[in-house]
C-alpha positions as CSV (number, residue, x, y, z in Angstrom):
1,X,-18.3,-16.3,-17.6
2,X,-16.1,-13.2,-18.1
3,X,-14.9,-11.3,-15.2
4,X,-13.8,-7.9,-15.8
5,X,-12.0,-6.9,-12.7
6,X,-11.3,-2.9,-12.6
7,X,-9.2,-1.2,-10.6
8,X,-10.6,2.0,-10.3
9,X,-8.2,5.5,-10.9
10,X,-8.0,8.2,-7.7
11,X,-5.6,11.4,-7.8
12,X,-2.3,11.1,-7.0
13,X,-0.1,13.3,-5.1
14,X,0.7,16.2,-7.7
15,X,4.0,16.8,-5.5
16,X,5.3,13.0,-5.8
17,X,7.1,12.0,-8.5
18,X,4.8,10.1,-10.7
19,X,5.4,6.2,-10.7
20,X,3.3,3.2,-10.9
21,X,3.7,0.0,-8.2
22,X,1.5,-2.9,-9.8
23,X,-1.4,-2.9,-7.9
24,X,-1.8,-5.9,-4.7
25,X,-5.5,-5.9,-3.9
26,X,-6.4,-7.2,-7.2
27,X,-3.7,-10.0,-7.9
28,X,-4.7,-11.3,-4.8
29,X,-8.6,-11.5,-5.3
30,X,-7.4,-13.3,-8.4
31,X,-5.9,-15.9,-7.1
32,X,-9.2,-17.3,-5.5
33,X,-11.2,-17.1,-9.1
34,X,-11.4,-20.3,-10.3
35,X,-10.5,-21.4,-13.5
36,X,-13.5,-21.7,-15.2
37,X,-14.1,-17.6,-15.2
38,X,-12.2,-16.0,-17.9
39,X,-10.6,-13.5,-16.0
40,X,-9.4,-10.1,-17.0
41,X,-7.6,-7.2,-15.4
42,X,-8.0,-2.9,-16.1
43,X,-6.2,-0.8,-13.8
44,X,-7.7,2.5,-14.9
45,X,-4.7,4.7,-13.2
46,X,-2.6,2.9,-16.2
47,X,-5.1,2.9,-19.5
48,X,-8.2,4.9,-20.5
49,X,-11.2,2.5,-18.9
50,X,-14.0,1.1,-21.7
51,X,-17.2,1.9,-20.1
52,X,-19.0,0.4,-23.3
53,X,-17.9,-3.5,-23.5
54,X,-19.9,-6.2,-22.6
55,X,-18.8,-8.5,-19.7
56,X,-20.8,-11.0,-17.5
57,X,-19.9,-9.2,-14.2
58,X,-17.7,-6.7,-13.0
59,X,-15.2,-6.6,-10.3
60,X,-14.4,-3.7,-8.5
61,X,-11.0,-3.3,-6.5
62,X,-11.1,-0.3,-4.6
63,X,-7.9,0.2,-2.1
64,X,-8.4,3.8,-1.5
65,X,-10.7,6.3,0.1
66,X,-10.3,8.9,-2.6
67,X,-11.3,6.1,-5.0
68,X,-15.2,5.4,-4.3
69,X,-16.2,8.3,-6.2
70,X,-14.5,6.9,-9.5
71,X,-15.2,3.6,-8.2
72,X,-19.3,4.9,-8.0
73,X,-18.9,6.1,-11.4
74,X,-18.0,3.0,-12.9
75,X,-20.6,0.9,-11.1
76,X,-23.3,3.0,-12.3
77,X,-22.3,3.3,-16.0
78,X,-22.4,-0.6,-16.2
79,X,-25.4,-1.0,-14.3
80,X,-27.4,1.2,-16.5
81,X,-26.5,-1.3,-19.2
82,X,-27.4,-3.7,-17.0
83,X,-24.1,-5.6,-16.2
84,X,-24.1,-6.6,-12.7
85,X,-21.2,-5.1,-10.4
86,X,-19.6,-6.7,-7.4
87,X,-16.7,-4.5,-5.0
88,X,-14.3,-5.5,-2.3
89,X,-10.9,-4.1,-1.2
90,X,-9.8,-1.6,1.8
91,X,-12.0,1.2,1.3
92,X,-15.3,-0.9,0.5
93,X,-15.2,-2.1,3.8
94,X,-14.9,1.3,5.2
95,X,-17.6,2.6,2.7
96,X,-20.1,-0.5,3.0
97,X,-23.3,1.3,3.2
98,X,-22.2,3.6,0.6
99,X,-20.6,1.3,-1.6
100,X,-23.6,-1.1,-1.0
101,X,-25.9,1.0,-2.3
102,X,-24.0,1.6,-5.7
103,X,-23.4,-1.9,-6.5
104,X,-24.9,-4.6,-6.8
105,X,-23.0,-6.5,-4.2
106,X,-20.2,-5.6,-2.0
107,X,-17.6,-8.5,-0.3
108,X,-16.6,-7.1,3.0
109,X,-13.0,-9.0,4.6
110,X,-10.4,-11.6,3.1
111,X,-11.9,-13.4,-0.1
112,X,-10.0,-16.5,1.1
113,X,-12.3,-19.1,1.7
114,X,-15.0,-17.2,1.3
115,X,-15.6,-15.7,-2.2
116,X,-17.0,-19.2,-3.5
117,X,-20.4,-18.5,-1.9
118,X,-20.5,-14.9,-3.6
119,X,-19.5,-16.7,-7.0
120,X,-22.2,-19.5,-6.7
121,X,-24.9,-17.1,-6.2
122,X,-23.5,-14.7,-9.1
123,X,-24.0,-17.9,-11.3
124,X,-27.6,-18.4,-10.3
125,X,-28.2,-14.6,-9.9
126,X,-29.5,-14.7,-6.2
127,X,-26.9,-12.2,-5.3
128,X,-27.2,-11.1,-1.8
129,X,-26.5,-7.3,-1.0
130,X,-23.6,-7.4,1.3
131,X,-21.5,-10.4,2.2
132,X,-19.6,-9.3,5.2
133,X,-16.8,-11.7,6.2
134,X,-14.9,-9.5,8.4
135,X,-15.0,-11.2,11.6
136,X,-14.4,-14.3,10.1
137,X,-10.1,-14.3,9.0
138,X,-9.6,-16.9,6.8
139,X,-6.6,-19.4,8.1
140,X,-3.4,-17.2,6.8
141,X,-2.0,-20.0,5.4
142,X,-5.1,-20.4,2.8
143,X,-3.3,-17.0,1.6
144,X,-2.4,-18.1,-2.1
145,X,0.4,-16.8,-4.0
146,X,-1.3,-13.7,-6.3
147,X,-1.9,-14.2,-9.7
148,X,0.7,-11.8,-11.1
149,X,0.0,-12.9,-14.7
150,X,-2.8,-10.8,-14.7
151,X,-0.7,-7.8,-14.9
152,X,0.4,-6.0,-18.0
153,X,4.0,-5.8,-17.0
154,X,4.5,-2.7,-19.6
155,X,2.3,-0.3,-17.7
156,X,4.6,-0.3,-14.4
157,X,7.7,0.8,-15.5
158,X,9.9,4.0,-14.7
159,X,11.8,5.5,-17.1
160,X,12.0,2.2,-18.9
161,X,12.8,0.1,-15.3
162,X,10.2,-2.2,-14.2
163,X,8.8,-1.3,-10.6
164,X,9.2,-3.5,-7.6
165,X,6.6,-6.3,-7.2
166,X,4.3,-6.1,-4.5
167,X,4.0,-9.0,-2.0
168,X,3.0,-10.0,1.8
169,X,4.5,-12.0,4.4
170,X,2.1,-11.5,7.1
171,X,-1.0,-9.5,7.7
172,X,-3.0,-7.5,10.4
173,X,-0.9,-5.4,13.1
174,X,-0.9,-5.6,16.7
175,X,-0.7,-1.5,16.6
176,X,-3.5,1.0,17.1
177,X,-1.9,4.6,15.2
178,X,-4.8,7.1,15.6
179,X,-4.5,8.2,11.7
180,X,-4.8,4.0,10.9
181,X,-7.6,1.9,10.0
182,X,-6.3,-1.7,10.0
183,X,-7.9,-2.6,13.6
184,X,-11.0,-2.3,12.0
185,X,-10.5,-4.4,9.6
186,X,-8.4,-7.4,10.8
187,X,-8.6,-6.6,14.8
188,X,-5.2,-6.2,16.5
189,X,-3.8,-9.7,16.0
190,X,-0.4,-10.1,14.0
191,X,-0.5,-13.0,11.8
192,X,2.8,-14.0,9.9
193,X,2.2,-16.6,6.5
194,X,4.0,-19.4,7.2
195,X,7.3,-18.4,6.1
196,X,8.0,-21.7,3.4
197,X,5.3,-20.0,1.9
198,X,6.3,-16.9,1.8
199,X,9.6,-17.9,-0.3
200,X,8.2,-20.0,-3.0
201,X,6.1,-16.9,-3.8
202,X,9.3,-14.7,-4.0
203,X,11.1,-17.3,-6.0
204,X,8.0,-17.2,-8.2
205,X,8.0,-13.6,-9.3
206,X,11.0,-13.0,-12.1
207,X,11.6,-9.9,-10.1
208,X,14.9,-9.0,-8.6
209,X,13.4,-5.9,-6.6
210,X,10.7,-6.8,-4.4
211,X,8.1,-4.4,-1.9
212,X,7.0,-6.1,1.2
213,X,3.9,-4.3,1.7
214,X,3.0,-5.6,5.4
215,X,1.9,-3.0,7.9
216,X,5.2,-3.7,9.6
217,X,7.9,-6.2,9.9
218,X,8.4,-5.1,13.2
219,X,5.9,-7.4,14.9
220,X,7.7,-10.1,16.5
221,X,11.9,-10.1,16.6
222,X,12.0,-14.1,16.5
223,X,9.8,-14.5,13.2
224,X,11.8,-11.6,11.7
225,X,14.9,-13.6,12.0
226,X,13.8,-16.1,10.7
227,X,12.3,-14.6,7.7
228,X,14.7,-12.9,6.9
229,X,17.3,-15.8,7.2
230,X,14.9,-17.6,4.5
231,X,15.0,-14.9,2.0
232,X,18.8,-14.1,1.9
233,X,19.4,-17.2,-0.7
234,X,17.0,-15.8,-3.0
235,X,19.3,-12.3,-3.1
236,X,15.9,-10.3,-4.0
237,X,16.5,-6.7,-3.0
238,X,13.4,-5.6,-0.6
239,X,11.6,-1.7,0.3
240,X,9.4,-2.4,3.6
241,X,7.8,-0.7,6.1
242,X,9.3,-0.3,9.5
243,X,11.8,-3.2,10.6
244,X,12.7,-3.9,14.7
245,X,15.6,-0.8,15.7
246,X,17.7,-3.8,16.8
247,X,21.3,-4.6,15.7
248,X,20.7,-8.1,15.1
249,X,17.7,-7.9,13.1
250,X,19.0,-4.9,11.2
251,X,21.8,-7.0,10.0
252,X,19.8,-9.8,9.5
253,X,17.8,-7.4,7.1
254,X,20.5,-6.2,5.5
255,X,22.3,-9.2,4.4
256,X,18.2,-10.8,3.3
257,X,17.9,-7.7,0.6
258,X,16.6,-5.0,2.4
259,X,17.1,-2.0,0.4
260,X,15.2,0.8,2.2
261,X,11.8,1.3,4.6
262,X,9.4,3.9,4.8
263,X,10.0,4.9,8.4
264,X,7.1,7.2,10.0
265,X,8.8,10.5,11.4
266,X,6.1,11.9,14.0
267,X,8.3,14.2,16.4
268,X,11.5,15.5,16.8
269,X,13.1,12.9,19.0
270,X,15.7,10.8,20.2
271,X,14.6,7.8,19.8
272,X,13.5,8.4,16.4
273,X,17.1,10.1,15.6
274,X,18.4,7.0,16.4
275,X,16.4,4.5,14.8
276,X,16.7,6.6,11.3
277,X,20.8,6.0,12.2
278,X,20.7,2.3,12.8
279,X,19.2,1.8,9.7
280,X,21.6,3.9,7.8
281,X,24.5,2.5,9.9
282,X,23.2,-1.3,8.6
283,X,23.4,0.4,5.0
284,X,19.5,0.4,4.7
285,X,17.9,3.6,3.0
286,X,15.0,5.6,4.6
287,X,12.1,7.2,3.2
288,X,10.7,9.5,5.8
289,X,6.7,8.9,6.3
290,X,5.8,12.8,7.5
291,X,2.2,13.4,9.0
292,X,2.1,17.1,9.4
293,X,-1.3,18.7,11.4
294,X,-1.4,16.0,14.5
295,X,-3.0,17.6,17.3
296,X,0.3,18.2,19.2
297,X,1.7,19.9,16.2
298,X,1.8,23.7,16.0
299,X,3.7,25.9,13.2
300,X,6.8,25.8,14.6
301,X,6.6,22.3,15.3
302,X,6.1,21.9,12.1
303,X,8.7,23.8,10.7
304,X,11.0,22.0,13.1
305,X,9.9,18.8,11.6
306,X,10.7,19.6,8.3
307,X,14.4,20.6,9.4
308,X,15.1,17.5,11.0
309,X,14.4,15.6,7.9
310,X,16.9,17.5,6.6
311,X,19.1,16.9,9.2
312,X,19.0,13.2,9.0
313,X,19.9,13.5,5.0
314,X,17.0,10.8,4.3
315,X,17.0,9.5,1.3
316,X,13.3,10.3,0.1
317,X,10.4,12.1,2.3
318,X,7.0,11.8,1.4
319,X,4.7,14.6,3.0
320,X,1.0,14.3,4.1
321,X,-1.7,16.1,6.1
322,X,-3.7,14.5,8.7
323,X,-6.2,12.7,7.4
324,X,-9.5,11.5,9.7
325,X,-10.1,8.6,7.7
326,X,-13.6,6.9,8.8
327,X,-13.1,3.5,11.2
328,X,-10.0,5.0,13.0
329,X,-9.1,6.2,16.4
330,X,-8.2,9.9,15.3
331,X,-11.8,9.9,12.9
332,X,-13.4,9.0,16.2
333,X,-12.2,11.2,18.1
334,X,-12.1,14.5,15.5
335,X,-16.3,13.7,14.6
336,X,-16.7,14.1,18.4
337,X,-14.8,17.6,18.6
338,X,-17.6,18.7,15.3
339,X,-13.5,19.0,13.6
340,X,-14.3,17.1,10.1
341,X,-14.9,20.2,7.5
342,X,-16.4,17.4,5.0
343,X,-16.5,14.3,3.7
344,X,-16.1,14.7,-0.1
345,X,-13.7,11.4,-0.4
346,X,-11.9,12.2,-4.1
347,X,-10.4,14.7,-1.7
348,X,-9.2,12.2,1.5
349,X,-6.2,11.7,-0.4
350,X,-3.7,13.0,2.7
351,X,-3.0,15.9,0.3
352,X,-5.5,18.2,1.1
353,X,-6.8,19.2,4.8
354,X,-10.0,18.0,5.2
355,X,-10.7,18.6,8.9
356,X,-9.7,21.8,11.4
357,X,-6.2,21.3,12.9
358,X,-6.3,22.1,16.7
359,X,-3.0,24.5,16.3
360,X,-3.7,25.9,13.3
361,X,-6.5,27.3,10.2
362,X,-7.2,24.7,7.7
363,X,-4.7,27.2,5.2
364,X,-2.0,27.5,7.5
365,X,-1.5,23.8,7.3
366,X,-2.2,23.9,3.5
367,X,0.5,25.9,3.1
368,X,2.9,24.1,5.4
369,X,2.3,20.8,3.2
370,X,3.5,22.3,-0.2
371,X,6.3,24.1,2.0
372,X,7.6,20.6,3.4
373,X,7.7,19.4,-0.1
374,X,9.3,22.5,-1.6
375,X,12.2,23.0,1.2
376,X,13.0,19.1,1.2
377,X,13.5,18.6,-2.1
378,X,14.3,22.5,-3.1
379,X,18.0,21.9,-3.5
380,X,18.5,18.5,-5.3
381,X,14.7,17.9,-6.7
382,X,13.2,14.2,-6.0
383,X,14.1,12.8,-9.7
384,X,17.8,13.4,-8.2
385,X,16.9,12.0,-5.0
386,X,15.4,9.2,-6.5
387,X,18.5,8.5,-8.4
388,X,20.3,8.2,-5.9
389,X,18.4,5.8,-4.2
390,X,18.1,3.4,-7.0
391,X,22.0,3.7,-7.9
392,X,22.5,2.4,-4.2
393,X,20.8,-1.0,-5.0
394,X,22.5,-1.5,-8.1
395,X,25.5,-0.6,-6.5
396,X,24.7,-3.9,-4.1
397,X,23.8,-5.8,-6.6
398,X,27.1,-5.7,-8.6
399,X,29.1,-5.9,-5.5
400,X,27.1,-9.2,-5.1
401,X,27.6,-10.7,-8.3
402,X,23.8,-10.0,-9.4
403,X,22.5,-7.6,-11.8
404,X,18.4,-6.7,-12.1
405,X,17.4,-6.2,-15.8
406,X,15.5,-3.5,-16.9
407,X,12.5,-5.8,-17.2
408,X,13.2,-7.2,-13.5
409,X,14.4,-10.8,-14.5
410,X,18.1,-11.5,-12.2
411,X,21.1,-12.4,-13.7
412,X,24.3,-13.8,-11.7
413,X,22.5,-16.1,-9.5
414,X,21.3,-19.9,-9.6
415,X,17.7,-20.4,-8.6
416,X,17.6,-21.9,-5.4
């Protein structure tokens, strides 16, 4: 059987600098193919998409929101040929019904220990229309180490520099955000890979720069620890999302790899002033996560917001608009206030306003977007900004005795 598994294209932000992280969704599905099905990976944000050839089945990855419509495309330009389509990933369980009904079947949760039912009924063609999974988490440590070698290593590269690779040392989060959806899909319940695990899949990737793409490390202050004491041998350097704002664990951090975190900047605070320091005073960069339009935001507020990330010279700021994503608290609550304006998804992509802002017009916070982008990086520009960033890690590498090739292999250390 030949599985064509797709990866479906969706807008990027115009105002980023363009780069391409090797997708996670679909590496992971792959490791629980079995052998027997020739497998074979497109990710149509990298290379123009063959709607013509001929597979047995095709898989559809879909992480994002603003890529069902694509991902509909696709599904109906092999169906008409009469090539059955299957779809999982993030935004197929938020778009079940609709994704349902352009596919022929949808897998709804974690394919661990599950997908094997959805495959033996492929091979006998008694595909059932939805197999939803979601309230049944498979053990985390049934979570395999992704099958990277799908990957076309040349398509995810910048400016001849191979991007970090994308791995997971726990999943779920104990958090509710308003703007978030992972409650709905994995409840509120933190659940760490056993850590052993976790580093024979780092030592496995001939990568020297590394994103841990959990929700947050900052779940529990004793597991951090010791993950992090586990990865320092390996002398990977690391991009996360948020880490504890504690001395020990910062240090911890530090010394494992960690290069820099996306760290959410909601408000002009204390508190967040100071966490933004510790991890600069622990020598770990900071890209500034900015939602801009939350209901207790007004121009000024706004405004203010933008100056503050300034003000704590981060090293990278990315910009978005609210965004009332369906299965969250904040899409709940806005759909109750008649606040959504639509729901044409290509557009959900956090750069455009979709809903009415309670402070605000719609245009007003438009304009405030592109503003935040244009006076953050006005004086330097993010290629600069960038730059700077990545010369700090290869500065730490040096100083270490290590150097990361331009094709990601690591040179100056013995495999542990």
């Amino acid at each position: 059987m030949w599985m064509k598994l797709i990866y479906p294209k969706w807008p990027k932000l115009p105002e980023q600098t363009e780069f391409h992280l090797p997708p996670h969704g679909p590496i992971n599905f792959a490791a629980n193919v079995p052998n027997d099905v020739h497998l074979t990976f497109h990710d149509e944000n990298r290379e123009e998409l063959d709607l013509e050839d001929k597979p047995d089945v095709v898989a559809l990855s879909v992480m994002l929101t603003c890529a069902t419509p694509r991902a509909k495309e696709i599904a109906m330009a092999y169906r008409a040929r009469g090539i059955p389509v299957i779809a999982g990933g993030i935004a197929v369980a938020i778009h079940k019904e609709e994704m349902a009904a352009a596919c022929d079947s949808v897998f709804l949760g974690e394919v661990e220990g599950h997908f094997g039912e959805m495959l033996a009924d492929l091979r006998k063609k008694t595909l059932k229309k939805v197999y939803d999974r979601m309230a049944q988490l498979p053990p985390i440590e049934s979570v395999r180490p992704a099958r990277r070698d799908i990957l076309d290593y040349a398509n995810y590269t910048y400016r001849g520099v191979r991007m970090a690779d994308l791995v997971h040392a726990s999943r779920g989060c104990r958090f509710n955000c308003p703007p978030c959806s992972v409650a709905y899909l994995g409840g509120r319940c933190f659940r760490p890979r056993p850590i052993e695990t976790v580093v024979e899949e780092v030592k496995g990737i001939d990568n020297g720069r590394l994103f841990f793409v959990d929700n947050s490390l900052a779940q529990d202050k004793a597991w951090e620890l010791e993950l992090f004491k586990a990865l320092k041998p390996l002398k990977r350097k690391w991009i996360a999302h948020p880490i504890e704002a504690d001395d020990e664990v910062l240090q911890a951090a530090y010394e494992a790899g960690a290069w820099y975190v996306y760290q959410a900047v909601t408000d002009v605070n204390d508190q967040i002033r100071r966490r933004i320091q510790m991890y600069k005073d622990h020598g770990i960069g900071v890209e500034g996560t900015i939602i801009l339009g939350t209901d207790d935001q007004t121009k000024d507020d706004v405004l203010r917001l933008i100056d503050f990330c300034l003000e704590m010279d981060l090293d990278m700021a990315e910009f978005t608009v609210m965004t009332p994503f369906l299965h969250t608290p904040y899409r709940t609550q806005v759909e109750a206030e008649g606040r959504v304006l639509h729901d044409n998804w290509i557009d959900y992509t956090t750069g455009k306003v979709v809903f009415q802002p309670k402070h605000m017009t719609p245009t007003e916070l438009q304009d405030l977007y592109y503003m935040a982008w244009d006076r953050f990086y006005g004086t330097d520009g993010r290629q600069t900004k960038m730059a700077r960033l990545f010369r700090k890690v290869v500065q730490r590498e040096r100083a270490e005795g290590t150097t990361t090739m331009p094709d990601g292999t690591v040179r100056g250390w013995v495999k542990p």
